[in-house]
MIMI-863758 format. One record per residue (C-alpha): residue number from 1; residue in three letters; y, x, z. Coordinates in nm, 2 decimals, decimal comma. Layout:
<rec k="NUM" r="Ala" py="Y" px="X" pz="Z"/>
...
//
This chain:
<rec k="1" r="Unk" py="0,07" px="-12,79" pz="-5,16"/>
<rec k="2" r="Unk" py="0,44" px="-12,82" pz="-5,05"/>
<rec k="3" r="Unk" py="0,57" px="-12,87" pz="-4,65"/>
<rec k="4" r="Unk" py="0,70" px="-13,13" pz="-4,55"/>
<rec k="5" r="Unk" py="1,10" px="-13,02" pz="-4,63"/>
<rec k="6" r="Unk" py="0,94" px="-12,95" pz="-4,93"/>
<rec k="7" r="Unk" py="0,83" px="-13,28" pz="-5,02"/>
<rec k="8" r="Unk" py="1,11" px="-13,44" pz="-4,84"/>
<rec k="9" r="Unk" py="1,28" px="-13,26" pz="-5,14"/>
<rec k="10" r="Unk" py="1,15" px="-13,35" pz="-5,41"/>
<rec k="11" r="Unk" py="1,11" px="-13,69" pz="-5,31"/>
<rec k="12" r="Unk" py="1,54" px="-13,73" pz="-5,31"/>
<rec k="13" r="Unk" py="1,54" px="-13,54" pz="-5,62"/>
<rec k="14" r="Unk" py="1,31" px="-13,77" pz="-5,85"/>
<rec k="15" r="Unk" py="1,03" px="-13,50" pz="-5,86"/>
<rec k="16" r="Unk" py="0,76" px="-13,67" pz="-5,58"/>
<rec k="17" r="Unk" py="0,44" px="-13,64" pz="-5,74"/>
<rec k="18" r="Unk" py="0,49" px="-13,45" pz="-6,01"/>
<rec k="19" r="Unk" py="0,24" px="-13,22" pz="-6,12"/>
<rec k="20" r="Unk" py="0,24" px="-12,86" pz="-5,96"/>
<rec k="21" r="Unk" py="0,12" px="-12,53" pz="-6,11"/>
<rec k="22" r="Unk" py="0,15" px="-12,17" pz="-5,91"/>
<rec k="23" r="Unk" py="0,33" px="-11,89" pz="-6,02"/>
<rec k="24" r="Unk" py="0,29" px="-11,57" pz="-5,99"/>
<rec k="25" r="Unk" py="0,54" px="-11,42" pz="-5,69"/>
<rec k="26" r="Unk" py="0,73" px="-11,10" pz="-5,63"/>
<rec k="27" r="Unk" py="0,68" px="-10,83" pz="-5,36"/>
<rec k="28" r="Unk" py="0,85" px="-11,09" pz="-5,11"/>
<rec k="29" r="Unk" py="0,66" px="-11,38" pz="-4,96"/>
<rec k="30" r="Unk" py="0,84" px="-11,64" pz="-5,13"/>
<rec k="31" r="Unk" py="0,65" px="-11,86" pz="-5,36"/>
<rec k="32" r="Unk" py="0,69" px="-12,02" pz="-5,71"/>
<rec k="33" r="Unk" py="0,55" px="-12,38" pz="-5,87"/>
<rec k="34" r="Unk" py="0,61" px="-12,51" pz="-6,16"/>
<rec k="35" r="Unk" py="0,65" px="-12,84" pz="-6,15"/>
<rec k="36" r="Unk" py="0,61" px="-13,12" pz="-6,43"/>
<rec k="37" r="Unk" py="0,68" px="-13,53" pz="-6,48"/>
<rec k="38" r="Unk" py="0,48" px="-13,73" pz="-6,66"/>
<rec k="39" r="Unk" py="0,82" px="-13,74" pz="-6,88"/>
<rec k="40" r="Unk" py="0,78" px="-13,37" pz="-6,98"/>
<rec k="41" r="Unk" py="1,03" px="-13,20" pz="-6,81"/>
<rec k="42" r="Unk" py="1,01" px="-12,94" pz="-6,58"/>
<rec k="43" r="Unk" py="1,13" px="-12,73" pz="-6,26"/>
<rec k="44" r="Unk" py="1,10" px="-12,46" pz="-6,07"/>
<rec k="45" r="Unk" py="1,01" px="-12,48" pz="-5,67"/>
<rec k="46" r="Unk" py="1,08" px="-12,17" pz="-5,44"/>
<rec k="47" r="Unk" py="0,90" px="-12,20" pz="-5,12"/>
<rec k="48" r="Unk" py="0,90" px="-11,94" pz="-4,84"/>
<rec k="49" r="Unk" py="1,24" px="-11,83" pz="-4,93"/>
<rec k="50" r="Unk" py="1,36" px="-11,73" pz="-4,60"/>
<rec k="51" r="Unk" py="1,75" px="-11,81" pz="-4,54"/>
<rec k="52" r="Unk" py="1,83" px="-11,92" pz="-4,89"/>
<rec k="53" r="Unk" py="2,21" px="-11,87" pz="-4,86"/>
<rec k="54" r="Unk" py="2,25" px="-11,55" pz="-5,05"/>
<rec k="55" r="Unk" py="2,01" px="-11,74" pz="-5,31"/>
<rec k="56" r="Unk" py="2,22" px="-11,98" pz="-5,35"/>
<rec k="57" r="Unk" py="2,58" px="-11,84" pz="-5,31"/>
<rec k="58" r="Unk" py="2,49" px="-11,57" pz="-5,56"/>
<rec k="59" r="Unk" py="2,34" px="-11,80" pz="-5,85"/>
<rec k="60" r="Unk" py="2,66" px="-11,99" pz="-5,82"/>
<rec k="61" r="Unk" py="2,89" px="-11,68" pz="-5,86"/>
<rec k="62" r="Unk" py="2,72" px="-11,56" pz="-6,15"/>
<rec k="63" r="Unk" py="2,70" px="-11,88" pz="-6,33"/>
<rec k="64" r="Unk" py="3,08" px="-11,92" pz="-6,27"/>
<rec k="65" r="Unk" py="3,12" px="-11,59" pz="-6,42"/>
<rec k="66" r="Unk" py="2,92" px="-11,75" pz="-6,73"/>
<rec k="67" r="Unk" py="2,57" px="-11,57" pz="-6,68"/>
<rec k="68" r="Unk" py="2,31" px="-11,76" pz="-6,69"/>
<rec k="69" r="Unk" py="2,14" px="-11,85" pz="-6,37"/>
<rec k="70" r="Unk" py="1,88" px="-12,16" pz="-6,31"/>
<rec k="71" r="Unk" py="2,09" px="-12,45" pz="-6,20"/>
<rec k="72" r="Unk" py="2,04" px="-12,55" pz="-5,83"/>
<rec k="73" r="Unk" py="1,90" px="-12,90" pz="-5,84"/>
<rec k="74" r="Unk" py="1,87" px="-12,94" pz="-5,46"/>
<rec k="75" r="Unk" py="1,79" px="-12,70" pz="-5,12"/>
<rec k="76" r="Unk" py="1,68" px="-12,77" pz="-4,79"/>
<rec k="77" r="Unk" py="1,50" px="-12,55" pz="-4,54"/>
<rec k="78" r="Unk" py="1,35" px="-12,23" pz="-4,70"/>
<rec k="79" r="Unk" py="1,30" px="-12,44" pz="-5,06"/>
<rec k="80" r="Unk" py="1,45" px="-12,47" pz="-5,38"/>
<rec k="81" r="Unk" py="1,44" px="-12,72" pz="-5,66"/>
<rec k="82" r="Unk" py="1,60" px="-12,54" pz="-5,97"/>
<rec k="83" r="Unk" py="1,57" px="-12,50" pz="-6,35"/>
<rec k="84" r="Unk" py="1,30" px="-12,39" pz="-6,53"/>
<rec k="85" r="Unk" py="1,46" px="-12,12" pz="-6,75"/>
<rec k="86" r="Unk" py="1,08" px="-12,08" pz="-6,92"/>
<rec k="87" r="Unk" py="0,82" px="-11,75" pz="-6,96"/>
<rec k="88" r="Unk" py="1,01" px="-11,56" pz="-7,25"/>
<rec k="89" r="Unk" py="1,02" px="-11,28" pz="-7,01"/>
<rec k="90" r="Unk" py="1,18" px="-10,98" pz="-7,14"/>
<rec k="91" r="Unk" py="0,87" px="-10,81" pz="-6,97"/>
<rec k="92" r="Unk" py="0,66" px="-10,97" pz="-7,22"/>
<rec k="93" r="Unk" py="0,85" px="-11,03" pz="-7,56"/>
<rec k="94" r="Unk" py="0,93" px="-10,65" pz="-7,55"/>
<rec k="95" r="Unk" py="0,54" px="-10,57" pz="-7,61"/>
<rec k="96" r="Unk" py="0,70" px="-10,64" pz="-7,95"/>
<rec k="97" r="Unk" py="0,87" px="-10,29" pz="-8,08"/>
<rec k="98" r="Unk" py="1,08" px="-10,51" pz="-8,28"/>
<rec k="99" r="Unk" py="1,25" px="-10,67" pz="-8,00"/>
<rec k="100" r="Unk" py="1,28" px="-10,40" pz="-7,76"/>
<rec k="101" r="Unk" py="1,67" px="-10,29" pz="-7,91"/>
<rec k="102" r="Unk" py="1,81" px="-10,61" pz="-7,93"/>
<rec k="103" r="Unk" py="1,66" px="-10,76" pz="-7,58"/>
<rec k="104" r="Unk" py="1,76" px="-10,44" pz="-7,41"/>
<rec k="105" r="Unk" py="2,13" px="-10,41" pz="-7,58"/>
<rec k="106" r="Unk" py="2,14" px="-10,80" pz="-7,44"/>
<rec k="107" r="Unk" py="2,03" px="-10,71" pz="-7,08"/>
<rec k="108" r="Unk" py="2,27" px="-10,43" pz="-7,09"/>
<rec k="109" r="Unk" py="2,57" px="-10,59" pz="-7,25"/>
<rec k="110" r="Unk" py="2,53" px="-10,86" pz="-6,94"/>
<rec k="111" r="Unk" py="2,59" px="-10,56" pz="-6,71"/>
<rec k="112" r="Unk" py="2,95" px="-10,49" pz="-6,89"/>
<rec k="113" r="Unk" py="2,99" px="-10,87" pz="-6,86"/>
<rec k="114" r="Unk" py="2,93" px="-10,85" pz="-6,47"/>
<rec k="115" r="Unk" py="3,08" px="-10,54" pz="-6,38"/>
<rec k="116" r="Unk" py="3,43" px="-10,64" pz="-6,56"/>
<rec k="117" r="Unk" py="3,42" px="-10,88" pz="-6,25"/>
<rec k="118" r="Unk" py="3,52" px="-10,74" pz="-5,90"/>
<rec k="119" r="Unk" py="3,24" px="-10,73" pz="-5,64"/>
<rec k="120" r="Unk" py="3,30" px="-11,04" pz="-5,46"/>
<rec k="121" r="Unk" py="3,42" px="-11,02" pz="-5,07"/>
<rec k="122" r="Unk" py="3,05" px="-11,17" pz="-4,97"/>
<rec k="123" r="Unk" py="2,89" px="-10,95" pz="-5,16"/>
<rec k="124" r="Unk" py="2,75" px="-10,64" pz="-4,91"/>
<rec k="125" r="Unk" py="2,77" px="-10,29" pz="-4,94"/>
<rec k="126" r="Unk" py="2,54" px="-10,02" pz="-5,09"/>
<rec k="127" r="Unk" py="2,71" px="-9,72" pz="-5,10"/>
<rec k="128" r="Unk" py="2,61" px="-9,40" pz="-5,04"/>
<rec k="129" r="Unk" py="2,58" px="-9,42" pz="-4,64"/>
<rec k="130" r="Unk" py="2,36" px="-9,74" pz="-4,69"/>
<rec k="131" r="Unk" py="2,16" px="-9,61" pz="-5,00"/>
<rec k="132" r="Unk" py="2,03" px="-9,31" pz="-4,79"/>
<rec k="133" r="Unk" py="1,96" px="-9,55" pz="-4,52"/>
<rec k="134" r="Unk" py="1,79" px="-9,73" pz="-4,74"/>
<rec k="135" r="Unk" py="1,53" px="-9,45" pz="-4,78"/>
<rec k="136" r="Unk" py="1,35" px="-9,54" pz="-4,44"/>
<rec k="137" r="Unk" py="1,03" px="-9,74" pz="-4,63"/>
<rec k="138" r="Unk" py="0,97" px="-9,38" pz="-4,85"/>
<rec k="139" r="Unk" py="0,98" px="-9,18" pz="-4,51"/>
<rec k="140" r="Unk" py="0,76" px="-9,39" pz="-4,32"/>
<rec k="141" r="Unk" py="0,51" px="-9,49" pz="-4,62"/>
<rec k="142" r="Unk" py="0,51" px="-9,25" pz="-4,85"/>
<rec k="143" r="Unk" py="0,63" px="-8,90" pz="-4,71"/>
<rec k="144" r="Unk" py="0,53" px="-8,98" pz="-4,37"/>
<rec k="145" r="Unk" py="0,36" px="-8,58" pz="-4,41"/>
<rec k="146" r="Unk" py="0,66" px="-8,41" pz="-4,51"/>
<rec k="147" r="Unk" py="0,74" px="-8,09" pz="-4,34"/>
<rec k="148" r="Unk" py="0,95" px="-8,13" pz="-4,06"/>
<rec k="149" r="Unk" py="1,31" px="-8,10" pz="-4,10"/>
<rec k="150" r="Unk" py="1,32" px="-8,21" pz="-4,44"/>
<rec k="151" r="Unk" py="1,43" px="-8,56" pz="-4,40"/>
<rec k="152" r="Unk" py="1,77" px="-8,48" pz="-4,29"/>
<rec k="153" r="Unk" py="1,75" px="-8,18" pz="-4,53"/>
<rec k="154" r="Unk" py="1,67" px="-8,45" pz="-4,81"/>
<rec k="155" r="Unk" py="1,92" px="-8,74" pz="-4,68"/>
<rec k="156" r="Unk" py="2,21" px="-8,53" pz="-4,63"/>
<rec k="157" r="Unk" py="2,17" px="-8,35" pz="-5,02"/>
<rec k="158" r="Unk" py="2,15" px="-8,67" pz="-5,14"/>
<rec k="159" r="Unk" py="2,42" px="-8,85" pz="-4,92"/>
<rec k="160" r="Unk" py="2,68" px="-8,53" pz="-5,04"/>
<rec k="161" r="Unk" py="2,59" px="-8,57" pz="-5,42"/>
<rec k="162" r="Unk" py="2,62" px="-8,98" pz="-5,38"/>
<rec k="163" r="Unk" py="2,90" px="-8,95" pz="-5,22"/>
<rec k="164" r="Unk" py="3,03" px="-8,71" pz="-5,49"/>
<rec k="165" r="Unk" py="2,98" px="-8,91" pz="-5,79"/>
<rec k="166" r="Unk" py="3,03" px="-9,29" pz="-5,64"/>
<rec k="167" r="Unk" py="3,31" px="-9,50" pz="-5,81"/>
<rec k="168" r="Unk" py="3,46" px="-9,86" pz="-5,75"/>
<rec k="169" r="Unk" py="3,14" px="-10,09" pz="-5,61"/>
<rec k="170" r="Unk" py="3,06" px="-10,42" pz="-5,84"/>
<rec k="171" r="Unk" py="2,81" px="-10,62" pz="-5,80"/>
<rec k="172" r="Unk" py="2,47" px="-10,61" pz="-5,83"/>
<rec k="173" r="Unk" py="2,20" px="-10,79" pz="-5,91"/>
<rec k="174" r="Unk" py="1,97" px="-10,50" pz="-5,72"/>
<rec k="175" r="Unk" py="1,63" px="-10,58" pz="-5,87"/>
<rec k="176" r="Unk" py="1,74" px="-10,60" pz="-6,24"/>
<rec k="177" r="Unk" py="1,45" px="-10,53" pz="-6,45"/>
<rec k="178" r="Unk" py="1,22" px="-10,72" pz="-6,73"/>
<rec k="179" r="Unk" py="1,00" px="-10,89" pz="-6,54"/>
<rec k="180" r="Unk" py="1,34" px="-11,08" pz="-6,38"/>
<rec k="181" r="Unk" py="1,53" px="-11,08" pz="-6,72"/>
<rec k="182" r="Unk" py="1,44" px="-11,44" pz="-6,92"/>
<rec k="183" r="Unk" py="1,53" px="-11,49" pz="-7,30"/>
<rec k="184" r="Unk" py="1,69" px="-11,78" pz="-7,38"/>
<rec k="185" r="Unk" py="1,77" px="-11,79" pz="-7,77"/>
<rec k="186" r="Unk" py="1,92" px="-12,17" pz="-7,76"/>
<rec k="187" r="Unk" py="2,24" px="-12,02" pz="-7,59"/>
<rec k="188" r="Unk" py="2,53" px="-11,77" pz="-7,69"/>
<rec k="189" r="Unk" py="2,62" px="-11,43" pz="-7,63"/>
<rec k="190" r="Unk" py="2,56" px="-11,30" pz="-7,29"/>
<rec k="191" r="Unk" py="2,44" px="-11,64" pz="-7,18"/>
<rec k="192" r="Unk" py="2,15" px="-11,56" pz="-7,32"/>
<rec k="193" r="Unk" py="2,01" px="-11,38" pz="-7,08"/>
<rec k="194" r="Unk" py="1,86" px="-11,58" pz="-6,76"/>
<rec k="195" r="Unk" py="1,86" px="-11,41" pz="-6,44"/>
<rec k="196" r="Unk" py="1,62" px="-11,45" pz="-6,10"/>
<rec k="197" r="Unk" py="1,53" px="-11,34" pz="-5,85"/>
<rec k="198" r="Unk" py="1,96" px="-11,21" pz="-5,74"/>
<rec k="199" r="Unk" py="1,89" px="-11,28" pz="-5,35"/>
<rec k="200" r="Unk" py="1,99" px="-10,93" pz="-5,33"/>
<rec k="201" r="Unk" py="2,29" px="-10,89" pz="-5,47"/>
<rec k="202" r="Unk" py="2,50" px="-10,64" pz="-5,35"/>
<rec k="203" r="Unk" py="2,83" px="-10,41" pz="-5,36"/>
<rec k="204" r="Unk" py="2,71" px="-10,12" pz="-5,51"/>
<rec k="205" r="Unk" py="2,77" px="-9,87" pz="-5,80"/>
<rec k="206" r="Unk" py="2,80" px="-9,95" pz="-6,14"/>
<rec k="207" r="Unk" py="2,47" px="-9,74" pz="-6,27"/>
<rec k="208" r="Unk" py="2,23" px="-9,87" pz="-6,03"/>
<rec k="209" r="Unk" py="2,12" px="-10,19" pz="-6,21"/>
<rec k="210" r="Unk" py="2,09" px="-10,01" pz="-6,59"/>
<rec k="211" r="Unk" py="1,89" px="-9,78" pz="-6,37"/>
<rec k="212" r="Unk" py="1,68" px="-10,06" pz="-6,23"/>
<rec k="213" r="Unk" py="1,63" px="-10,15" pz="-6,61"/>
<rec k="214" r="Unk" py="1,56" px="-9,79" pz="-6,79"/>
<rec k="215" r="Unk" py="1,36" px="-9,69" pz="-6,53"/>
<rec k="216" r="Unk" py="1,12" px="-9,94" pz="-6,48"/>
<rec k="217" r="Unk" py="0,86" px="-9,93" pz="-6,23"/>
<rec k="218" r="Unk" py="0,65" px="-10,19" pz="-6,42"/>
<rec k="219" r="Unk" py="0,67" px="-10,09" pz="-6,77"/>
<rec k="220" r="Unk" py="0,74" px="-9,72" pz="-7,00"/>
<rec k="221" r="Unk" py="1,07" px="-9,73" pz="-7,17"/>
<rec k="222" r="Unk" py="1,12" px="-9,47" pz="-7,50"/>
<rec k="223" r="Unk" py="1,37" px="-9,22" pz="-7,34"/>
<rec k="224" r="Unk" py="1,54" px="-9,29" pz="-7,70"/>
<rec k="225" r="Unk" py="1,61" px="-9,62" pz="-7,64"/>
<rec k="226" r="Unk" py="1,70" px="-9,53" pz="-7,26"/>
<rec k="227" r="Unk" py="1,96" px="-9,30" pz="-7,43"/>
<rec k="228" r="Unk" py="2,07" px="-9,54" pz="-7,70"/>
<rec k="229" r="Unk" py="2,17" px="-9,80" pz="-7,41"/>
<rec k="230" r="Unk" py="2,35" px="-9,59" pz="-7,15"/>
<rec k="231" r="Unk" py="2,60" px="-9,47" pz="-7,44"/>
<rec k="232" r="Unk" py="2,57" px="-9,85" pz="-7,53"/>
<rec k="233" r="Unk" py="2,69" px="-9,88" pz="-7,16"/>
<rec k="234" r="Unk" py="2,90" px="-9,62" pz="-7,13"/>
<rec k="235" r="Unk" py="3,10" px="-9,70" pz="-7,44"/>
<rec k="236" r="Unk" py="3,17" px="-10,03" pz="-7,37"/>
<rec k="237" r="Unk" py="3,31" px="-9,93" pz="-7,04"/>
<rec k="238" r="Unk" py="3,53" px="-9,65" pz="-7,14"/>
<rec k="239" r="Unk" py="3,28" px="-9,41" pz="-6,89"/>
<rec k="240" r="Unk" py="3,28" px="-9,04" pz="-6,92"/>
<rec k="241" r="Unk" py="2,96" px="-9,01" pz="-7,06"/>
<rec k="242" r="Unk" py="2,85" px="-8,72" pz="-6,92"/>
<rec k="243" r="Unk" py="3,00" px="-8,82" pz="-6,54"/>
<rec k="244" r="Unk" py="2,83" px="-9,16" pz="-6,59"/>
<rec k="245" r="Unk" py="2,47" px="-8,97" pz="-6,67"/>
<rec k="246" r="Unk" py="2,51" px="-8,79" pz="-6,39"/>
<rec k="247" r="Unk" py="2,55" px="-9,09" pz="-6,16"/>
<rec k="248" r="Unk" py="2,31" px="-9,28" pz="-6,34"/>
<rec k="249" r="Unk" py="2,03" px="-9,01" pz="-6,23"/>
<rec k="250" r="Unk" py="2,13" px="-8,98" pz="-5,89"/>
<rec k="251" r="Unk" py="2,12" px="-9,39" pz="-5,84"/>
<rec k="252" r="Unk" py="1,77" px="-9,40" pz="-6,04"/>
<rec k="253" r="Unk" py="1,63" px="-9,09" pz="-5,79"/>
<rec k="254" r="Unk" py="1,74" px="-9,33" pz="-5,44"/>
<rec k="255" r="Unk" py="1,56" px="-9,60" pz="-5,62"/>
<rec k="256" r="Unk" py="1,25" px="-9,48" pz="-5,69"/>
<rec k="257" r="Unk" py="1,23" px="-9,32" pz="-5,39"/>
<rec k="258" r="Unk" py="1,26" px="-9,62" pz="-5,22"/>
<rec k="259" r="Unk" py="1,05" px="-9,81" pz="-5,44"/>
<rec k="260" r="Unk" py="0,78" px="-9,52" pz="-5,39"/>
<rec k="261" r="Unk" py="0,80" px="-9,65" pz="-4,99"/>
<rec k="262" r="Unk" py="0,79" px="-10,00" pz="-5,06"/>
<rec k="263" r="Unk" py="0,49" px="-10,00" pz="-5,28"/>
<rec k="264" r="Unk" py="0,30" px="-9,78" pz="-5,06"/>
<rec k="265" r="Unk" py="0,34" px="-10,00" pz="-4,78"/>
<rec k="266" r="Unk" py="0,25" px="-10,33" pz="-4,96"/>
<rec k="267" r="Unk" py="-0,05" px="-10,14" pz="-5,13"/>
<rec k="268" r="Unk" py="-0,18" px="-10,01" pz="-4,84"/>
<rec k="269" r="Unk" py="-0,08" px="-10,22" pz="-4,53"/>
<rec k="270" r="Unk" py="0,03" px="-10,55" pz="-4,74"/>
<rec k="271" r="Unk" py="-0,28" px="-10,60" pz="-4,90"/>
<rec k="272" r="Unk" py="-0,13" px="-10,60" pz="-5,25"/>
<rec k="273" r="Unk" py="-0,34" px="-10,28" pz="-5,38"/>
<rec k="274" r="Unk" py="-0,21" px="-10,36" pz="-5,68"/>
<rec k="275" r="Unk" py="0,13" px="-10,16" pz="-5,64"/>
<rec k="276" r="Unk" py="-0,08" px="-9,84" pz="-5,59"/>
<rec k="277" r="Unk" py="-0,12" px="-9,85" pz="-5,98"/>
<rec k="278" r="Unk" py="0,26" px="-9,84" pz="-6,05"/>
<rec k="279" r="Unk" py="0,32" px="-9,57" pz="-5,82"/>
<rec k="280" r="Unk" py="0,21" px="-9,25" pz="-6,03"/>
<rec k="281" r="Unk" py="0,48" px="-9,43" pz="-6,30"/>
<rec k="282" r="Unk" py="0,75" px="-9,42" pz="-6,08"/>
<rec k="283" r="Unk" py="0,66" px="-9,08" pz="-5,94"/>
<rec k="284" r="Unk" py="0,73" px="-8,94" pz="-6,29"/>
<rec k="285" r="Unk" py="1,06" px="-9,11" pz="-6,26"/>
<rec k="286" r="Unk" py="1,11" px="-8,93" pz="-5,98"/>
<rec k="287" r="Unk" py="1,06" px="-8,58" pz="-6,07"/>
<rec k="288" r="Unk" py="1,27" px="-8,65" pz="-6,40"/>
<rec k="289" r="Unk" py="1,54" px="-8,73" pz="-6,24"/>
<rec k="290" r="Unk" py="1,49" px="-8,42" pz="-6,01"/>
<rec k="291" r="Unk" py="1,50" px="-8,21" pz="-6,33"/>
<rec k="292" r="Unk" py="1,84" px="-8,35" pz="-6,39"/>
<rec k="293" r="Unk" py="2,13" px="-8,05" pz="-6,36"/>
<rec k="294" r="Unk" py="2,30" px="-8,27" pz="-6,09"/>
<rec k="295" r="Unk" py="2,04" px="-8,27" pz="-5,87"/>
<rec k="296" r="Unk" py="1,95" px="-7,94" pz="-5,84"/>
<rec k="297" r="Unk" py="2,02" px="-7,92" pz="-5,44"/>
<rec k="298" r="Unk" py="1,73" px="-8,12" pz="-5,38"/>
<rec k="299" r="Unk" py="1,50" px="-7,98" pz="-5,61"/>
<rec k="300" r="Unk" py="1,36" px="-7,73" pz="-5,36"/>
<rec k="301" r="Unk" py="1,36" px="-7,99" pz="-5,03"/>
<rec k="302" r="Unk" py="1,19" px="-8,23" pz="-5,26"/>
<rec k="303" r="Unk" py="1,00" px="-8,03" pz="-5,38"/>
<rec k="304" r="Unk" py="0,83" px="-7,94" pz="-4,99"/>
<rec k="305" r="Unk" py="0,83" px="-8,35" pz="-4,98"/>
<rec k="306" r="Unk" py="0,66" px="-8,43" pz="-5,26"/>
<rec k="307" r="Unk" py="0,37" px="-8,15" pz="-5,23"/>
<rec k="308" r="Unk" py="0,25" px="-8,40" pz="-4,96"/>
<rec k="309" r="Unk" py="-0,04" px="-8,65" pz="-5,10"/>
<rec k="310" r="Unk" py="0,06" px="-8,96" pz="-5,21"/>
<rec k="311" r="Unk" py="-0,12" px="-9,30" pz="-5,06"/>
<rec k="312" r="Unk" py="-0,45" px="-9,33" pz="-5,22"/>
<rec k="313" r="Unk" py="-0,59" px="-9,64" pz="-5,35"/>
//
């Protein structure tokens, strides 16, 4: 049931007593209703949203860039009325072998649309001094048993080898993956491709977000078709291909280790056991990426780190 900034909203927006279904949220708090008018149409609520400002400045950036982003129908408080941009969820039409190739190629080809943008001046840093940071959730939730010592002996491997293969920042979406990728086959090109959830977005380097989307926490992707996309990528944007492979590892490894943190904490202290189920997927990630040439300093600290047991369910 909305607030009442919530109501207040939709009232001024022509959407009081329309009919309101949940959706099914993200790892945040914030919450998602469908709503629909007796007319047909339909919107999307956001409740819970925190400071919506990044929300909102970021959807307007990429949609001036031509990506397609919900249109913002009205704000106020922690709510948002926007577009419904539907369920084709890339998470979902890509069950279908036959459409994994061309849906990917699409979600990647809207990376070389974004990144032949600059990072915009709002848009935050996350290079390689904030990325290892950014590691606290793994230390405290997942590794919070590793030898002593081999923090530092992890963060500053990791910080050197970031530091050695980091290039100009763009932006990024920061949690680019199917489950926030949309289909939308009525428009053209890159357009077709609807993004959420870009509270996030971020400064950061250009292989973090084809990471986010090869390496998926929620869902296997064929190593072949993995391959296939960062030449794709790589081609596209005149990259060295084997200097961009390098960095693409090293930005997957931070990620998954971070993700590793965050989904031990919501499984075991945010009462979302659900995330325990993902973790022995993005584990595997993990040690993959540790088998890459270019990470070979941290194989044996990691190694030590990753002997400890893992959060059980």
């Amino acid at each position: 049931m909305p607030d009442t900034i919530a109501r207040d909203l939709l009232e001024r927006h022509g959407w009081a007593g329309a009919w309101s279904l949940p959706l099914a949220g993200d790892a945040s708090g914030r919450a998602y209703a469908r709503l629909r008018r007796a007319d047909g149409s339909t919107a999307i609520l956001m409740e819970r949203g925190g400071d919506t400002g990044p929300f909102l400045r970021a959807a307007r950036h990429l949609a001036d860039l031509g990506l397609s982003t919900p249109a913002i129908l009205g704000a106020a408080g922690e709510c948002v009325l926007m577009e419904d941009l539907g369920d084709a969820l890339l998470a979902t039409l890509t069950r279908d072998p036959a459409l994994e190739d061309p849906l990917y190629a699409l979600a990647t080809d809207v990376l070389v649309a974004l990144h032949g943008h600059p990072a915009p001046d709002w848009a935050a840093p996350y290079g390689p001094s904030e990325m290892v940071a950014a590691l606290d959730p793994f230390w405290r939730h997942y590794a919070a048993a590793a030898p002593k010592g081999a923090r530092d002996r992890v963060e500053a491997a990791l910080g050197d080898l970031l530091e050695a293969h980091d290039g100009a920042p763009v932006l990024l979406h920061r949690d680019y993956h199917a489950q926030n990728l949309i289909h939308l086959p009525g428009r053209e090109g890159v357009a077709a491709l609807g993004l959420l959830d870009f509270q996030d977005a971020c400064a950061g380097h250009r292989a973090y977000d084809l990471a986010s989307l090869l390496q998926d926490a929620r869902r296997d992707v064929d190593p072949a078709l993995e391959s296939r996309m960062i030449a794709r990528y790589a081609a596209a944007t005149a990259r060295d291909a084997e200097a961009f492979d390098a960095a693409y590892t090293l930005q997957a490894l931070q990620r998954h280790l971070r993700i590793l943190g965050i989904f031990a904490r919501l499984g075991t202290e945010g009462g979302k056991p659900g995330y325990l189920d993902l973790v022995p997927r993005v584990r595997a990630h993990v040690e993959r990426c540790l088998a890459h040439p270019v990470a070979a300093p941290l194989a044996a600290p990691m190694a030590q780190v990753l002997a400890a047991e893992a959060p059980a369910r």
